[in-house]
Each structure stands twice: as C-alpha cells, then as structure tokens.
N, C-alpha and C positions, 0 to 999 in steps of 0.2 A: 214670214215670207209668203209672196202673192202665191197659190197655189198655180200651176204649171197651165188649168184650163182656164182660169181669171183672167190674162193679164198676157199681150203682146207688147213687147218692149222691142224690139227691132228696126231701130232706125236704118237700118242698109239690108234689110231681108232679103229686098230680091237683091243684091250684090253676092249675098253669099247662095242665092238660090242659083245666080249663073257659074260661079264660081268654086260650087261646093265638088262637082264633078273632079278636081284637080288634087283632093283630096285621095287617097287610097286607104277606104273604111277596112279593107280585109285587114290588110297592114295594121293597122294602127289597132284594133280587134286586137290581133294577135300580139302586139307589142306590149298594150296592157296586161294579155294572160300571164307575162314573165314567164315562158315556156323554155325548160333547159331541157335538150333532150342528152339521154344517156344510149349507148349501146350494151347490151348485155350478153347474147350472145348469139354465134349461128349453128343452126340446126340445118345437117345434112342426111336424111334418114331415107329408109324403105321398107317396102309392107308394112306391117304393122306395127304401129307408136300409139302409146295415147300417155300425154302430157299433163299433168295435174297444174293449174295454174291457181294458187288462191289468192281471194283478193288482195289487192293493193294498198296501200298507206291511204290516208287521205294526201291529197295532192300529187299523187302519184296516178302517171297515163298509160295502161304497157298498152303497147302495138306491138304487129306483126307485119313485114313486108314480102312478098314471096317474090323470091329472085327466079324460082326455075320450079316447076313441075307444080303440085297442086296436094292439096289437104283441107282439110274440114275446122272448123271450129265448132268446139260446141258450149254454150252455155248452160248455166245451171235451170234453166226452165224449159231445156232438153230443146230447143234449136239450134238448127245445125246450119252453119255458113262453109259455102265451099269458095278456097279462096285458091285462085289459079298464078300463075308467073304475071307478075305486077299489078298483083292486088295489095292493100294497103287496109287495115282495120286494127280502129283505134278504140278503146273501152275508156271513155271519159269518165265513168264511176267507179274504172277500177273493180269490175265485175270477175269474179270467179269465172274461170272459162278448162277447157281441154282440148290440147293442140290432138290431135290425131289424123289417121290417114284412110282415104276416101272410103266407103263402100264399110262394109259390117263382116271384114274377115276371121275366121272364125280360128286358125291357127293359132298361136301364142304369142305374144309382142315379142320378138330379140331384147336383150337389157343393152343401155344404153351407156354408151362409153362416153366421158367425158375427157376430151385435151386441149390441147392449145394450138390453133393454127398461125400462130406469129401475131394476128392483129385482135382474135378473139378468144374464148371459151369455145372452142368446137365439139357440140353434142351428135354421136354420131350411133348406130345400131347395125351398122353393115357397111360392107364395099360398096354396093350399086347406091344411085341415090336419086330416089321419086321426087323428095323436095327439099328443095336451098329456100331456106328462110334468115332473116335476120329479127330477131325480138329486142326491145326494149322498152322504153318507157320517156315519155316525160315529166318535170319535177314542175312543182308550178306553186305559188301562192294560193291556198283554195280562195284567199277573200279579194284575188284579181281575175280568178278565170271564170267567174259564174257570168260575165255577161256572154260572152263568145262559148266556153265549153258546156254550160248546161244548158245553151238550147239546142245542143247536139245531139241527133237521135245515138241511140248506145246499145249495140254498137254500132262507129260511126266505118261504114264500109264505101272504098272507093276504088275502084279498077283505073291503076295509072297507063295502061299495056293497052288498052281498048282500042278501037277502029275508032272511037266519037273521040279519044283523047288526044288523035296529036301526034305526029313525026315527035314533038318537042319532049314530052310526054316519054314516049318510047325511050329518048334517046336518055333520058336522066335515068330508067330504070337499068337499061343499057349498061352507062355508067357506074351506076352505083353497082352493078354485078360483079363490072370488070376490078375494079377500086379492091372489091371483100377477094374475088378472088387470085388476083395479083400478087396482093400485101405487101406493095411496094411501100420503101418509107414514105411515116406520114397518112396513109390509106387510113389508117383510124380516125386521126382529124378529120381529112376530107369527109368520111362520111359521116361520122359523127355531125360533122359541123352542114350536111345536107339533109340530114333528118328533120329539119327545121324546116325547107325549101318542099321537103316531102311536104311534110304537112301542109301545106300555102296551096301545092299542086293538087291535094289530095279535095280538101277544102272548095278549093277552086273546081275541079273537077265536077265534086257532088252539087256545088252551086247550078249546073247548067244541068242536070239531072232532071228527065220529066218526073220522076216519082220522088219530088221535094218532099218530106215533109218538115213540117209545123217549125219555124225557127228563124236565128237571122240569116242563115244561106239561104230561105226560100224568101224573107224580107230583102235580101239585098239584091237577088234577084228577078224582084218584081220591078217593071219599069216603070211605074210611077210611085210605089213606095218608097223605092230605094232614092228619090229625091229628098224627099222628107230626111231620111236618117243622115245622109250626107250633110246636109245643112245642120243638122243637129250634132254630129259628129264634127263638124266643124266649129263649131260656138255652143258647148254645151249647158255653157252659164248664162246663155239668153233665157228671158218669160217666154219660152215657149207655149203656144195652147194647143188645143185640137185644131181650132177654125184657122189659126198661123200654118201649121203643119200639113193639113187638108188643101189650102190653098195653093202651098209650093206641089201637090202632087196631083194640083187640077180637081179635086175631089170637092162633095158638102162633106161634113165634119162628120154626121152620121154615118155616110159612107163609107168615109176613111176610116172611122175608129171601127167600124165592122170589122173590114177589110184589113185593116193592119191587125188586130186581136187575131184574125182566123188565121192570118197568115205565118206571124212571128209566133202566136202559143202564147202570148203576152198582151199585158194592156201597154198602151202608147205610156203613161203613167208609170208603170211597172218598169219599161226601157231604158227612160228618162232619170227614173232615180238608180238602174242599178249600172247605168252609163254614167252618171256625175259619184256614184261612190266607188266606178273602179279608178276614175281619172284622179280620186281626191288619194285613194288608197296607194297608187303608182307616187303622186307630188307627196306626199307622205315618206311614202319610202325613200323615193330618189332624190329630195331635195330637203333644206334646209328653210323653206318660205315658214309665215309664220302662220298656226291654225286659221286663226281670223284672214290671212292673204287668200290659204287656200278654198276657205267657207264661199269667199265673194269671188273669187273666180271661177268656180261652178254652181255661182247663180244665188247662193243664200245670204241673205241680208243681215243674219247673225248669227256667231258662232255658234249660241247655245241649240240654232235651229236644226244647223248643222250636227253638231254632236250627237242632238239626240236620235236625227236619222240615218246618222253613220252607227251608233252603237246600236240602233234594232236591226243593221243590214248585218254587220261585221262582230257583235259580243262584245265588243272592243270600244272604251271612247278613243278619238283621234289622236292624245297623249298618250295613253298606252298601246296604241295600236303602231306609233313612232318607235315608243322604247323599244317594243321588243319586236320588230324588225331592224332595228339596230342593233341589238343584242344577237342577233338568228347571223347579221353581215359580219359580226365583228371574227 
C-alpha cells in the first residue's frame, strides 16, 4: 500500500472539501468510542468528606457532575480541582482520584451513610447539604476510544453552568437537577440516557475554550485544520498526503504538518492510521463485511497490509479481534 505522503488519489477532492462541512466529526468521534454511560451513584454531603476513589478497569471513565454547591477533587500527584454547580470532569485513564470538600478543615469527616433515594445509591454524612453530585462512569472498547478519548487532556474538566456556556447549557444542568431530584418514573432512564448528551456538551464546551490544549478538540477547533479532518473524516480510505491535506486548508505542507503536529499532539500520519483502525475495529464489530471488504475500504490495498497494521495498533489480528467481540456481544 502507497504510503499516505506518496500518493493523491482523489478524483472529487474538492467535492468533499465543499461538502465535508455537512459531516458532524464530534458525532461520529464519539460514535466510534462505543461510549455506554452508567450511573452509579448520588452524593449529597457537608463539611467535611474525603472520598477514596481507586483506579478504574481498563475501559472504564468515572465522572463527576456537580448539581449544587461545590467540592474539590484531588488527584494522586496531589492537584486539586474545585468543581462548582455544573461543572463536569471526566478521567479518561481512569485515574485514582478523592472526592472531598473545599478548604483543609481540620474537624473529623461525619461517616457516611449509604441508602437508597428511589432512583439511586444515595451517599449521605448529614442533614444540610454543600454538595449534590452525581458520579459515574463510562464503559468503552479501549481499542475504539483511543482516537477521541486519549487526546483528551485528564482530567478532562468543563464548566456546563458558565456565563460563556449558554442559556442552553444552563438549562440541561437545570434538568438533569430537577430529573435526580424528582425521581419521577423513568428519571434513571432519562438521565442515564443524557449522560451521553453531557458528554457531547461537555466536549463541545472545552472545544471553544481559549486555554485548548494539545488534541482533536483544539484540531477541530482550528478554522483551517479542521478542514482538512473533515474531509478525511469523510473518506478515510482515500491516498490521502500531506500536500492533498495542506491544500484543502489553504496551507504549504510544511506548514500544515507543523501546525497540525502542534496542534492535535500527533503527527497527521499518526491520525490517519489510528482513524482507519477505529473505523475498521467499529465495521468489525458491527458488521458482517468480509476482512479483505473492510481492508479496502479504509484505503489498504491488501489484507495482509491491513492485518499487520491493525495487530501493531490493537494486539489483535482482525479475525480474532472479530471473535472475541462477538464472544464479549453474545
């Protein structure tokens, strides 16, 4: 197979370079990650709590949402995040962390009662209550979320409640408050099934953020990179090169491979193959086509070329990278 800087093959480029816009790359990002989210439980606490959380599974995401009042997070290299009423942080590697409450008060923590408020586990240490939070997690395939969740800085923090976010923004955290504390039938669905939506807002949010860094939210939100990925996001099994790429985003190739490296934390190279082996690892999973269908329709001209750069991506050749995601569904 031509390597990716050799060789433009793109008979309709600019077709899909006007057309790539109609695309929505978050979406489809995230549709690859196979992201299920779970609710786990809500924490209604005061004065002083400190939360032991240890690391996560592999493939496993906890968040925290804060519904009302305010608390710290700390992680195990001893930073501390304070996250206020509709802030949102996610630990894409599943990092050790401790849920506690703001300030270094010196009294004793209350012990912490656990029951059941109709729709959750409710963790509670007192009558009054400084903060409503909700925790969980999402479940993910690790060998689909590495394009989208490991260029995520971790942890990934976003303020949904903010003056920059939005009436719209407001009004979902709004919701999702009223939902937990209601517990009307059903309210588990509903929010369970909006924790998803979280994320998308959350995502979205940090994308417009001046203090981007390094990744595809600060790639997608560059206005001429993010031409390039679109089009590539669109036809992933084109000879894409540098100088094809460069061109759809007005750049020299120099330029752009700079500029995209600084920007994504990745080489354009790097994006390209671990973009065509999330797309091969999804039609793998969710379809029945055959190796050699899926090899040439993200651009490899034979299987064996395919194979051998899906097993250095995934541990896995693409036959048993089948089985036993079939064997995980059954």
């Amino acid at each position: 197979m031509p390597s990716i800087i050799d060789t433009l093959n793109v008979p309709n480029a600019h077709l899909i370079a006007q057309s790539s816009h109609l695309m929505d790359t978050l979406s489809r990002l995230v549709e690859l990650s196979r992201l299920q989210p779970t609710l786990d439980i809500r924490c209604r606490l005061e004065g002083v709590f400190h939360i032991d959380h240890e690391p996560a599974q592999e493939g496993v995401l906890p968040f925290h949402l804060v519904l009302d009042g305010s608390c710290t997070i700390q992680l195990r290299s001893g930073r501390q995040i304070v996250l206020k009423a509709g802030d949102f942080l996610l630990l894409p590697r599943g990092s050790a962390h401790i849920l506690k409450n703001l300030g270094d008060a010196d009294e004793p923590a209350a012990p912490l009662i656990l029951s059941y408020d109709g729709m959750l586990p409710l963790r509670q240490n007192g009558g009054a209550v400084d903060v409503d939070l909700l925790c969980g997690h999402f479940k993910c395939a690790p060998e689909s979320s590495a394009l989208l969740l490991d260029s995520l800085p971790d942890p990934f923090h976003a303020s949904l409640a903010s003056v920059q976010s939005g009436d719209m923004l407001k009004s979902f955290v709004h919701l999702l408050r009223q939902e937990t504390m209601l517990g009307l039938p059903g309210a588990l669905v509903i929010v369970t099934g909006m924790c998803l939506a979280l994320l998308i807002l959350a995502l979205r949010t940090r994308n417009t953020a001046p203090d981007r860094t390094p990744g595809l939210l600060a790639l997608l939100a560059d206005p001429r990179l993010s031409k390039s990925i679109r089009a590539v996001m669109t036809a992933p099994g084109n000879r894409w090169t540098i100088e094809g790429l460069a061109n759809l985003s007005a750049m020299s190739r120099a330029t752009y491979a700079r500029q995209f490296t600084a920007c994504a934390g990745m080489t354009i190279g790097d994006f390209l193959t671990s973009l065509r082996m999330s797309v091969a690892s999804d039609l793998l999973r969710g379809t029945t086509r055959s190796i050699a269908d899926i090899a040439a329709e993200i651009g490899y001209e034979s299987e064996a070329a395919f194979g051998k750069t899906f097993k250095a991506k995934n541990g896995l050749t693409p036959a048993k990278f089948r089985q036993r995601s079939s064997a995980r569904n059954f």
